[in-house]
C-alpha positions as CSV (number, residue, x, y, z in Angstrom):
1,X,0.0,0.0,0.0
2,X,3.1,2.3,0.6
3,X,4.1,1.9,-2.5
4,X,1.4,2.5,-4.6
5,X,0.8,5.6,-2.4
6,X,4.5,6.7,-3.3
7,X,4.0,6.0,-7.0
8,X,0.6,7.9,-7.0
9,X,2.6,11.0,-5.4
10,X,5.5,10.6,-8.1
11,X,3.1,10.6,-11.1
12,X,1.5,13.4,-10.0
13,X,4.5,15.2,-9.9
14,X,5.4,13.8,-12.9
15,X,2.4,15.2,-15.0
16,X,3.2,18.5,-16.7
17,X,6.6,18.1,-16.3
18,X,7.1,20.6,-19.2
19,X,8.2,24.5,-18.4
20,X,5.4,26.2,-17.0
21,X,4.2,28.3,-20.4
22,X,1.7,25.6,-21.3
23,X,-1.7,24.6,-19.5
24,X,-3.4,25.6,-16.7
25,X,-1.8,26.9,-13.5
26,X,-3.9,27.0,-10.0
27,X,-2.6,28.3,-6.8
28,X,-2.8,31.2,-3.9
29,X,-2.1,34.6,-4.1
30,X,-0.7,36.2,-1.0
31,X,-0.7,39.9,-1.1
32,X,-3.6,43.1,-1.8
33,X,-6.3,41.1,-2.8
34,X,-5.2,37.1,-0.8
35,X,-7.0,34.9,-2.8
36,X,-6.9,32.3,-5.3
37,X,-4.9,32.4,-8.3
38,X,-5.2,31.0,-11.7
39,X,-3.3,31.5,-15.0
40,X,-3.9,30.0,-18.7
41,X,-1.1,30.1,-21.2
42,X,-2.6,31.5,-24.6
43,X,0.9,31.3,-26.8
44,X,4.4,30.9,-25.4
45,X,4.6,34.7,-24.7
46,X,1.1,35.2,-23.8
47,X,-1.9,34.6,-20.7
48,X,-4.7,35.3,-18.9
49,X,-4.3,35.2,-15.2
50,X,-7.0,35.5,-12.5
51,X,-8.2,36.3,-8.6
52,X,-10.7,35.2,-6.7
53,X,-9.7,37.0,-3.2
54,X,-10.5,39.1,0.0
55,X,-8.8,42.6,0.7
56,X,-8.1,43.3,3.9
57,X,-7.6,47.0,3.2
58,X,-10.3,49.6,5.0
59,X,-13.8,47.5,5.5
60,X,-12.7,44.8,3.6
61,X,-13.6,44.0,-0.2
62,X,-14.4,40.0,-2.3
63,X,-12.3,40.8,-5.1
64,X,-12.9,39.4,-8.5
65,X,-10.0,40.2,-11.1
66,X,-8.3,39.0,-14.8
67,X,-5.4,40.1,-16.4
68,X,-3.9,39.9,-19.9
69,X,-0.3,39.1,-19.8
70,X,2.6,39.4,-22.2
71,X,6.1,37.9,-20.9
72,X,9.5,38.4,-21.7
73,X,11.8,35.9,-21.1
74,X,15.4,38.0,-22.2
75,X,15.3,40.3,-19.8
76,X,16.6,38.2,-16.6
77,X,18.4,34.8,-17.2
78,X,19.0,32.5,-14.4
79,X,21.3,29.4,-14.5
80,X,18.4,27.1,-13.9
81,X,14.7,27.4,-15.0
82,X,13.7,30.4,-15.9
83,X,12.6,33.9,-15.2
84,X,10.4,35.6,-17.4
85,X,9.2,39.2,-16.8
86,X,5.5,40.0,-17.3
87,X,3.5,43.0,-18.0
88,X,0.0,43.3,-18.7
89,X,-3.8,44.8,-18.6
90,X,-6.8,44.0,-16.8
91,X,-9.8,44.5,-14.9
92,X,-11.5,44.1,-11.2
93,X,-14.6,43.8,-9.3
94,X,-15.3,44.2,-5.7
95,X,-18.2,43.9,-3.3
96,X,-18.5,44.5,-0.3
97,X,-21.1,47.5,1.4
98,X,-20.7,49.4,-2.4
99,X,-19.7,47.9,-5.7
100,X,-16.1,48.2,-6.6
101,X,-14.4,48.5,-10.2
102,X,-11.6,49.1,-12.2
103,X,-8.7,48.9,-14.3
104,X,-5.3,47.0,-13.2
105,X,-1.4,47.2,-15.3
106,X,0.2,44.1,-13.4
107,X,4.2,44.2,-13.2
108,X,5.8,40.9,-12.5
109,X,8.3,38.2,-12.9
110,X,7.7,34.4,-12.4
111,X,9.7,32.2,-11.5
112,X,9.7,28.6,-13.5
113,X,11.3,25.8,-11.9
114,X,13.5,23.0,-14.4
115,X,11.5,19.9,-14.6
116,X,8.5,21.0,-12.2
117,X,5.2,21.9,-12.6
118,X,5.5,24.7,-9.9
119,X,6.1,28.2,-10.5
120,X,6.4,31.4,-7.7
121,X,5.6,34.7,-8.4
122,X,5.6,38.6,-7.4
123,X,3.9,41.1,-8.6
124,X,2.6,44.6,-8.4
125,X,-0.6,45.9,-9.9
126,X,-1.1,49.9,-9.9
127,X,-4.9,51.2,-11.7
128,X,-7.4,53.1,-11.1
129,X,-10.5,52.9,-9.3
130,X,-13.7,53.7,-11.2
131,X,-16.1,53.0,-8.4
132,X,-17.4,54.0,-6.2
133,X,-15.2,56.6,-6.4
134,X,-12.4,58.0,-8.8
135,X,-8.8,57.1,-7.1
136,X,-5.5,55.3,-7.6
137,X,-5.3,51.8,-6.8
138,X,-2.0,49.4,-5.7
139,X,-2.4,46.0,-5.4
140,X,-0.1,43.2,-5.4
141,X,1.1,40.4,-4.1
142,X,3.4,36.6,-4.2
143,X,2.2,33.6,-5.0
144,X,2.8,29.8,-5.8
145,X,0.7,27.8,-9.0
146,X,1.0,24.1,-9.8
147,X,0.2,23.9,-13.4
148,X,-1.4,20.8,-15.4
């Protein structure tokens, strides 16, 4: 029974052993919003990266938010894996006692382990607030994905 339970855990780990800019990613976000994080490749270069979180920040917001991402993979090398830089566009919503909404322009870089499914990330995310009221927004945060 040990064994098979061993085996199970090494060919999970073993599925999506390919670099980490293909497939599905799922993980937590720890940051302004800490949530849930998702991220879907689109191309080599290109995804689509979502939120489902709480903000912590005054009486406290459910933040819903997606991002368009472009990454660049020249800008820092590493010896092992790789590190690409991202930049991007996207949206929020919030709820909480009013409705919340605006735009994000996330600034990251992601870590991609060799021969793992993992990857970590940082990012920040400056915008602007739409509702309820006209304002600057920062968010950002780390995070940690296993991709499929």
């Amino acid at each position: 029974m040990k064994k098979l339970i061993l085996l199970s855990i090494v060919a999970l780990f073993s599925i999506g052993m390919y670099a980490q800019d293909k497939g599905l990613g799922l993980g937590l976000v720890f940051g302004e919003p800490t949530g849930l994080s998702a991220k879907l490749w689109t191309s080599e270069r290109t995804a689509i990266d979502a939120a489902v979180a709480w903000s912590f920040s005054g009486v406290g917001w459910f933040h819903m938010q997606s991002d368009f991402l472009i990454h660049n993979y020249e800008l820092l090398t590493v010896n092992q894996g790789a590190l690409p830089v991202y930049f991007g566009g996207g949206a929020y919503i919030a709820f909480s006692s009013d409705l919340g909404l605006g735009i994000r322009v996330p600034f990251g870089m992601a870590y991609q382990f060799e021969g793992s499914p993992v990857d970590i990330f940082a990012e920040i995310a400056p915008g602007l607030s739409l509702l309820p009221d006209l304002g600057f927004y920062f968010g950002g945060g780390i995070g940690v994905r296993y991709f499929f």
